[in-house]
Backbone as ProteinMPNN parsed JSONL, in Angstrom:
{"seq_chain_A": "XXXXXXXXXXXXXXXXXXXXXXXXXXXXXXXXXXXXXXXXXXXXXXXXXXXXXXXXXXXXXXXXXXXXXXXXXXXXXXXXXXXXXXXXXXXXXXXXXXXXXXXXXXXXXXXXXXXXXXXXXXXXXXXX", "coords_chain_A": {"N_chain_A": [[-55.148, 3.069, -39.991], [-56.38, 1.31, -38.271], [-54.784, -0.45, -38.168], [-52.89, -0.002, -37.288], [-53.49, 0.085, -34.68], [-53.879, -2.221, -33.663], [-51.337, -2.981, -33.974], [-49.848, -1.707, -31.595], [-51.614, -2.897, -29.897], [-51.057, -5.308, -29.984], [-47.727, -5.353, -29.489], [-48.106, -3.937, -26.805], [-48.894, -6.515, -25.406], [-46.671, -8.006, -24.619], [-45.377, -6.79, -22.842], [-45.184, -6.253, -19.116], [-46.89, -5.397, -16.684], [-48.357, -4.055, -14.044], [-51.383, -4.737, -12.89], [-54.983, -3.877, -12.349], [-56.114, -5.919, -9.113], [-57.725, -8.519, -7.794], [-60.745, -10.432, -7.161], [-64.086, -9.764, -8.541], [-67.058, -9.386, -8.495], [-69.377, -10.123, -11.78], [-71.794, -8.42, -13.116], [-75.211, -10.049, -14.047], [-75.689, -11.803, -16.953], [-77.523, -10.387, -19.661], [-79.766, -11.678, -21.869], [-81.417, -9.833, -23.55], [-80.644, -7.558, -23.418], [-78.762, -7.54, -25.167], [-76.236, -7.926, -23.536], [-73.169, -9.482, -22.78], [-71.687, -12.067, -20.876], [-68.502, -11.864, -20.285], [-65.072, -13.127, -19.546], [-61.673, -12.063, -18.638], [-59.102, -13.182, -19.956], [-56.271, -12.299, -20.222], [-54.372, -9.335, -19.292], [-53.021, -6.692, -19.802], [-51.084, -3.615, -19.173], [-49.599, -0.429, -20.342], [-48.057, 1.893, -18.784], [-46.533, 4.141, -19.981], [-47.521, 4.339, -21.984], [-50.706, 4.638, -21.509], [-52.521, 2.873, -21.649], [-54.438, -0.138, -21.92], [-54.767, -3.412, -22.438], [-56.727, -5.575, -23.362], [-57.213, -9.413, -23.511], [-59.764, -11.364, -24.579], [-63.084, -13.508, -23.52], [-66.189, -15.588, -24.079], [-68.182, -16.049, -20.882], [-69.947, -17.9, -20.271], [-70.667, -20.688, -21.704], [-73.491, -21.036, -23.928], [-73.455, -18.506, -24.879], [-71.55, -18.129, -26.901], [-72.123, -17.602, -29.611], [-73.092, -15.644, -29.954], [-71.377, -13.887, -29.112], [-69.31, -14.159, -30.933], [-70.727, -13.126, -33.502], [-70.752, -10.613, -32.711], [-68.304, -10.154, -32.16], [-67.348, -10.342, -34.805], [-68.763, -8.814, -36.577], [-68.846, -5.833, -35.36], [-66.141, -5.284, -34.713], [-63.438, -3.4, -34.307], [-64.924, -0.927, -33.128], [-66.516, 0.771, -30.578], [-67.324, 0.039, -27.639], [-68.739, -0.914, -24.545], [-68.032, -2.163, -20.906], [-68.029, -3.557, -17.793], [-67.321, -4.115, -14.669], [-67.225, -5.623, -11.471], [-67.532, -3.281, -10.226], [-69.648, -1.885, -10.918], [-70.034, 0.296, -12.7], [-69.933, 1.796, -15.88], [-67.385, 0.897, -18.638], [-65.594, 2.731, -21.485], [-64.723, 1.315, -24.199], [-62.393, 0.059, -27.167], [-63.342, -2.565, -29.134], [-61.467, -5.183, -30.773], [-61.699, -8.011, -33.07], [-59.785, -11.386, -32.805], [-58.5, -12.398, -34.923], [-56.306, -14.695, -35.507], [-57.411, -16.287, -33.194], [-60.064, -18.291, -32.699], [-62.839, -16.835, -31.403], [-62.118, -15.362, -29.435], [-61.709, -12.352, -28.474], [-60.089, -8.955, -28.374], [-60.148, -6.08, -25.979], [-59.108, -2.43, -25.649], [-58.012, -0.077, -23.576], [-58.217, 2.805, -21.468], [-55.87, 3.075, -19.003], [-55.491, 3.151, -16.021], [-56.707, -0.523, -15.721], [-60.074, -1.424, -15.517], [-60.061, -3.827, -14.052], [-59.246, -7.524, -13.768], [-56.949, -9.989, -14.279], [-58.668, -12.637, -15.545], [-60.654, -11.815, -14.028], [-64.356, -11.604, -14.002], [-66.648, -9.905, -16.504], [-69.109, -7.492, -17.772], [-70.318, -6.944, -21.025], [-71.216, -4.601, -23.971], [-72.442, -3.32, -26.392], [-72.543, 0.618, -27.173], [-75.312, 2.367, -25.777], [-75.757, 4.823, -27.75], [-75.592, 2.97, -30.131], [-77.189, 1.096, -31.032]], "CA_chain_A": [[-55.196, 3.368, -38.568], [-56.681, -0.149, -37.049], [-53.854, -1.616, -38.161], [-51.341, 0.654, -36.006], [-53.89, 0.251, -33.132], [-53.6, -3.821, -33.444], [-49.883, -3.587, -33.493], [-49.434, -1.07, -30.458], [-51.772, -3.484, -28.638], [-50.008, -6.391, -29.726], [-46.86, -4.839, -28.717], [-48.684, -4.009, -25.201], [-49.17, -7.694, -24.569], [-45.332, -8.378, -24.327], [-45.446, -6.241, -21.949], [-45.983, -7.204, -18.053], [-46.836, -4.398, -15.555], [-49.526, -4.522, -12.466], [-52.663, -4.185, -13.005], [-56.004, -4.061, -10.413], [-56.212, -7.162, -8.983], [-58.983, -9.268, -6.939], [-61.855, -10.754, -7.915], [-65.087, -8.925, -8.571], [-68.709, -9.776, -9.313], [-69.708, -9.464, -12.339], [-73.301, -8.505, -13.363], [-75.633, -11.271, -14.851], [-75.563, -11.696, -18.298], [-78.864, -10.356, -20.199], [-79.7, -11.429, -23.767], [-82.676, -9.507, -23.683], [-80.231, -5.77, -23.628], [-77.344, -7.23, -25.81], [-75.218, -7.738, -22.793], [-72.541, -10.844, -23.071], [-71.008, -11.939, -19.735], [-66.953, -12.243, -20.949], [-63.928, -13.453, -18.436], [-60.633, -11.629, -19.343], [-58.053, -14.197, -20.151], [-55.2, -11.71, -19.924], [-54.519, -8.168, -19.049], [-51.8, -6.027, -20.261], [-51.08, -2.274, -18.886], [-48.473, 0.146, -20.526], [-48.103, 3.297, -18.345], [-46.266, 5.275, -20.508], [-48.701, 4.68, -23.494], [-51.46, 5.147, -20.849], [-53.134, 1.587, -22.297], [-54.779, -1.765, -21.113], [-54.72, -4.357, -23.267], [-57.546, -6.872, -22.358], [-57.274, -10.507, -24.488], [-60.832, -12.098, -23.481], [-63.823, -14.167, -24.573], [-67.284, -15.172, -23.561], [-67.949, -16.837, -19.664], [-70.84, -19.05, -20.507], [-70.815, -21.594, -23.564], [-74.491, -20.526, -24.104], [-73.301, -17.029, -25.344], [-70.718, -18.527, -27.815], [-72.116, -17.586, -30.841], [-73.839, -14.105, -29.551], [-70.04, -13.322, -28.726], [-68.795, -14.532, -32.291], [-71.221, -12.454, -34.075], [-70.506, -9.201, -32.012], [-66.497, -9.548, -32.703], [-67.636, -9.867, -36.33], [-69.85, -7.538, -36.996], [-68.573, -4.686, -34.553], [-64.863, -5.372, -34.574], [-63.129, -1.852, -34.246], [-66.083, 0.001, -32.975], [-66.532, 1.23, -29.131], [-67.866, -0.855, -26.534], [-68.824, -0.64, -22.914], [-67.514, -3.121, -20.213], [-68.868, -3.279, -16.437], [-67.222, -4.846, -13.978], [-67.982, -5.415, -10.246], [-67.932, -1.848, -9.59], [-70.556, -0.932, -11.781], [-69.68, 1.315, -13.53], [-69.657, 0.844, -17.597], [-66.449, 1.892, -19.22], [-66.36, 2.203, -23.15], [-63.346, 0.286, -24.722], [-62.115, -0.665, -28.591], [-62.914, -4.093, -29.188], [-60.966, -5.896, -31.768], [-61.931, -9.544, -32.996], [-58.681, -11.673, -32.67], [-58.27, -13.319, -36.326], [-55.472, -15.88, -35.417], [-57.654, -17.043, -32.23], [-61.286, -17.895, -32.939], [-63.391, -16.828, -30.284], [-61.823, -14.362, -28.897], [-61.651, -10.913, -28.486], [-59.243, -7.614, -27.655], [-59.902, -4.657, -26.072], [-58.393, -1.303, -25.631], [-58.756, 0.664, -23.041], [-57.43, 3.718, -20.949], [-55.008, 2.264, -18.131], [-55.362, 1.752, -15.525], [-57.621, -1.549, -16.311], [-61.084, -2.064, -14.821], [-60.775, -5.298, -13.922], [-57.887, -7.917, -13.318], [-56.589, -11.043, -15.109], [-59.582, -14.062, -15.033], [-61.964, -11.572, -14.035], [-65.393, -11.643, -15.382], [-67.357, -8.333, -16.626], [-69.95, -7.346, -18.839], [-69.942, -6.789, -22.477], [-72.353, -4.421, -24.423], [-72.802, -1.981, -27.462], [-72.418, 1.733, -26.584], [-76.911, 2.968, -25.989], [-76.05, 5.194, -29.299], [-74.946, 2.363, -31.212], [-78.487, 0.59, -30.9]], "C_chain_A": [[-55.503, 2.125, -37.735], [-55.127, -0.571, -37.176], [-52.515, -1.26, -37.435], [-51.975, 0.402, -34.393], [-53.939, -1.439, -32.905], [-52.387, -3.933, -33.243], [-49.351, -2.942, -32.355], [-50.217, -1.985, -29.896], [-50.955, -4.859, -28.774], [-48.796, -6.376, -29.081], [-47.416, -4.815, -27.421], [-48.898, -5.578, -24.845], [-47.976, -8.306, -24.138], [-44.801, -7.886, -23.453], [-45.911, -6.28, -20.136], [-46.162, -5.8, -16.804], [-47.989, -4.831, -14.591], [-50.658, -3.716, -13.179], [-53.498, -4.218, -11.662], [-56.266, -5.102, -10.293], [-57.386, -7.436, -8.067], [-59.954, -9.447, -7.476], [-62.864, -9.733, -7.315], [-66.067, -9.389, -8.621], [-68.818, -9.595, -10.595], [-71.714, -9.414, -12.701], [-74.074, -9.68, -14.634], [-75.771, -10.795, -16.095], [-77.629, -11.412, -19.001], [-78.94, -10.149, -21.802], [-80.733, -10.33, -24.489], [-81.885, -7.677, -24.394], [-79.38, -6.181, -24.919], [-76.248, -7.29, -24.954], [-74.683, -9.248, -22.779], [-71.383, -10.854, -21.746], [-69.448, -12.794, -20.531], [-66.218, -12.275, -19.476], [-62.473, -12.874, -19.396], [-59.539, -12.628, -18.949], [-56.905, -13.449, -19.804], [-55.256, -10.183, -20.144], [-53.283, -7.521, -19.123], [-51.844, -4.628, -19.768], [-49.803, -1.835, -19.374], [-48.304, 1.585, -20.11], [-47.324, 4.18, -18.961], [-46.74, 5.471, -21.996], [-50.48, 5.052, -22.771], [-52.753, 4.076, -21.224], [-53.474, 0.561, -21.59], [-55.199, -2.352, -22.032], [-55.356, -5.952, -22.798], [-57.646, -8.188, -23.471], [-58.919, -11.218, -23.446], [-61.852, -13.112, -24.405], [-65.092, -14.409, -23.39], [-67.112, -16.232, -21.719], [-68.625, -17.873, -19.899], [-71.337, -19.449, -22.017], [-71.906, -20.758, -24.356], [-74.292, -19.168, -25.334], [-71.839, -16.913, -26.343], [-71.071, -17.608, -29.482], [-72.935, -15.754, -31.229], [-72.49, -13.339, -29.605], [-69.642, -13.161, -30.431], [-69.278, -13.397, -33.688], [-71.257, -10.873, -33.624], [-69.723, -8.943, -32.532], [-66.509, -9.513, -33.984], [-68.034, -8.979, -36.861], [-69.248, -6.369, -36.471], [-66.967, -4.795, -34.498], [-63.917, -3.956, -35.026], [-63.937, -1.027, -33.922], [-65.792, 0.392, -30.823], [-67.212, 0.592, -28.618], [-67.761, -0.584, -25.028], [-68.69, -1.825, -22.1], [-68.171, -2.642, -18.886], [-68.239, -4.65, -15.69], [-67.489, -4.896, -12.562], [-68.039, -4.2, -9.737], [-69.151, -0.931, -10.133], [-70.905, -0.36, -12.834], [-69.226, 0.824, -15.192], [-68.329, 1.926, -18.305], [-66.149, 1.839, -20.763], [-64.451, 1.887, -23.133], [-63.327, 0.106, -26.522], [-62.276, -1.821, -28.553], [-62.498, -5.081, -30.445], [-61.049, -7.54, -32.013], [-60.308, -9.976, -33.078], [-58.701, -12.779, -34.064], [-57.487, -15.143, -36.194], [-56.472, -16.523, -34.221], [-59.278, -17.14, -32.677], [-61.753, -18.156, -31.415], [-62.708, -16.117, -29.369], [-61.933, -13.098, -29.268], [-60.624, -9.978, -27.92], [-59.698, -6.391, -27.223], [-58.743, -3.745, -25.222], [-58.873, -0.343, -24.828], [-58.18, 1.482, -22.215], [-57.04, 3.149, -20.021], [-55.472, 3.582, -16.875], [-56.796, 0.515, -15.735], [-58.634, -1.634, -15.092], [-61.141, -2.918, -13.7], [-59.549, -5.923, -13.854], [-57.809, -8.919, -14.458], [-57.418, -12.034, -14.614], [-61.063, -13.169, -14.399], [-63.302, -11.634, -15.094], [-66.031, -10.121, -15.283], [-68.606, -8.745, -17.615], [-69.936, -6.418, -19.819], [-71.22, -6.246, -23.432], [-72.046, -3.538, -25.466], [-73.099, -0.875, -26.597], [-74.38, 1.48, -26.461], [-76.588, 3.253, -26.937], [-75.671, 4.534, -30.474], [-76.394, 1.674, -31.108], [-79.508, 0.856, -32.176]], "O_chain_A": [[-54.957, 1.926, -36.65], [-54.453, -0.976, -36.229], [-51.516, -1.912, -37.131], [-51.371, 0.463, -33.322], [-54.059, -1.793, -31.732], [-52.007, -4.803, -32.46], [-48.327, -3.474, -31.927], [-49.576, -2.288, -28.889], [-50.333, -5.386, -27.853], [-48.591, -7.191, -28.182], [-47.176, -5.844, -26.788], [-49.116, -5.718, -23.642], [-48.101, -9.171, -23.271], [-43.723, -8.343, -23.072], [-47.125, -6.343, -19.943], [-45.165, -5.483, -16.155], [-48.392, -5.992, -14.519], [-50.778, -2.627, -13.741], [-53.147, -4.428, -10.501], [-56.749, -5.63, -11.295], [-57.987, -6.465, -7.607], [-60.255, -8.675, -8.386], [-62.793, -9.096, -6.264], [-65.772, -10.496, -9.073], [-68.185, -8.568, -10.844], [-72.568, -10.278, -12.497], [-73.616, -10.007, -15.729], [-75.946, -9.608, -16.373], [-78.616, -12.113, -18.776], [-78.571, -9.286, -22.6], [-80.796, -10.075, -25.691], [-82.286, -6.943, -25.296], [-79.23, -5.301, -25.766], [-75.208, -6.789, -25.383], [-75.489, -10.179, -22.767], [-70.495, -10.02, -21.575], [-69.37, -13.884, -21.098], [-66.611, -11.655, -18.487], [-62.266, -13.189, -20.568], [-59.17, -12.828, -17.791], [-56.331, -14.001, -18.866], [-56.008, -9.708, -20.995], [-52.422, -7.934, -18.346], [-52.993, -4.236, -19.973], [-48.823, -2.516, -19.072], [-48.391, 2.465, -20.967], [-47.391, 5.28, -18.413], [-46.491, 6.329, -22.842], [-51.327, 5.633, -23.449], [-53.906, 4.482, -21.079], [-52.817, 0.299, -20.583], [-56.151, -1.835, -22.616], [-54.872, -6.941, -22.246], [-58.294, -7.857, -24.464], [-59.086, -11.435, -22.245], [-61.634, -13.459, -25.566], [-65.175, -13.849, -22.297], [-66.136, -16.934, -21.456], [-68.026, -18.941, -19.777], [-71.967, -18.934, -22.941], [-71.576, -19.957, -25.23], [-74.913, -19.019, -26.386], [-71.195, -15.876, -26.497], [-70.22, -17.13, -30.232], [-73.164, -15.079, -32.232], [-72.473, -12.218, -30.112], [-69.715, -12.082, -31.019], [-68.532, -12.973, -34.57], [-71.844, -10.043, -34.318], [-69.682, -7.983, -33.301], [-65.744, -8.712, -34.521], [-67.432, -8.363, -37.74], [-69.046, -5.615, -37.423], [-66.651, -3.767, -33.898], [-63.847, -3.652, -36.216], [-63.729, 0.008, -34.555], [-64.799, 0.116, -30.149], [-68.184, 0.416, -29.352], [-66.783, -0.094, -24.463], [-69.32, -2.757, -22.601], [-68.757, -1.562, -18.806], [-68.502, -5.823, -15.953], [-68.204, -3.931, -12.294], [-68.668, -4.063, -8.688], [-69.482, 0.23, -9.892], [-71.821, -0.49, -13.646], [-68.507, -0.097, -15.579], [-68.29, 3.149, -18.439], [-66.503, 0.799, -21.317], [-63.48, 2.135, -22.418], [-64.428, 0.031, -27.068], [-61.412, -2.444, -27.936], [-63.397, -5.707, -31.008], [-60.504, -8.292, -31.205], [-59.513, -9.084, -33.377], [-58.962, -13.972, -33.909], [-57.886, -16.244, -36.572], [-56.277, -17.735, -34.302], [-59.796, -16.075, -33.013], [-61.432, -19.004, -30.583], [-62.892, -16.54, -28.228], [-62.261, -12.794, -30.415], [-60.26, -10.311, -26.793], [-59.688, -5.501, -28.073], [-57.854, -4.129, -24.462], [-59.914, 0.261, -25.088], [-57.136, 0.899, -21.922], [-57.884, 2.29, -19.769], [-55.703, 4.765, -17.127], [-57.912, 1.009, -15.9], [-58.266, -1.848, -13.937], [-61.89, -2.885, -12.724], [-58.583, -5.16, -13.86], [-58.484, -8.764, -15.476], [-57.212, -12.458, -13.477], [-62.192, -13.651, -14.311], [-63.367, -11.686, -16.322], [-65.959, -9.36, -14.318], [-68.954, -9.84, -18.057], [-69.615, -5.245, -19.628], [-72.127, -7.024, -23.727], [-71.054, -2.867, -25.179], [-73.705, -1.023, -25.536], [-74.825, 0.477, -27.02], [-76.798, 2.342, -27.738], [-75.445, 5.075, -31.556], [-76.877, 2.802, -31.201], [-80.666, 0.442, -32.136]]}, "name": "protein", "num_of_chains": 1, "seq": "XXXXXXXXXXXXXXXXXXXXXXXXXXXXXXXXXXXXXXXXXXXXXXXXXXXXXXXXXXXXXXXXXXXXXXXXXXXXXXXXXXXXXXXXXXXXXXXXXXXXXXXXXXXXXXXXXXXXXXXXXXXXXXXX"}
């Protein structure tokens, strides 16, 4: 099963539709919760798979290796994102093998957040 949900998002990145655009805030990064401030490198939407396909990684060097050890450890699991609206939305996040230091997630379309925005990056509460 991951491995059909890595190639439908791979597929989704060849893909170019509109996503939400403009920059946002995002909320400060706290090491203290587990929260990792990430910038989404690229943003994929496929409205008739109903998908967003986020390629991303961390915003500040600092949180390099906090990031690294997340997409390792947790890689296929559920994750919550927060971008300037607030609001935390849970997502798939897949480590990206061929890229180190990155990350993918998966997430119901329409997307959060835009292309270059930054958000925040956390473990579900019941994963704790």
């Amino acid at each position: 099963m991951p491995t059909k949900i890595i190639a439908h998002g791979i597929a989704v990145l060849f893909l170019v539709s509109p996503v939400l655009s403009g920059s946002q805030a995002v909320p400060p990064a706290s090491t203290q919760t587990g929260t990792i401030a990430c910038r989404a490198l690229e943003t994929h939407t496929d409205s008739d798979l109903k998908v967003t396909v986020i390629v991303f990684h961390q915003r500040d060097e600092a949180q390099r290796t906090q990031l690294a050890v997340l997409l390792r450890e947790h890689s296929g699991e559920m994750v919550e994102v927060q971008a300037g609206d607030g609001v935390w939305h849970r997502a798939r996040m897949l480590r990206l093998k061929s890229c180190f230091g990155r990350g993918l997630l998966l997430l119901p379309a329409p997307a959060p957040f835009s292309e270059r925005a930054e958000f925040a990056l956390r473990l579900p509460a019941d994963a704790h």
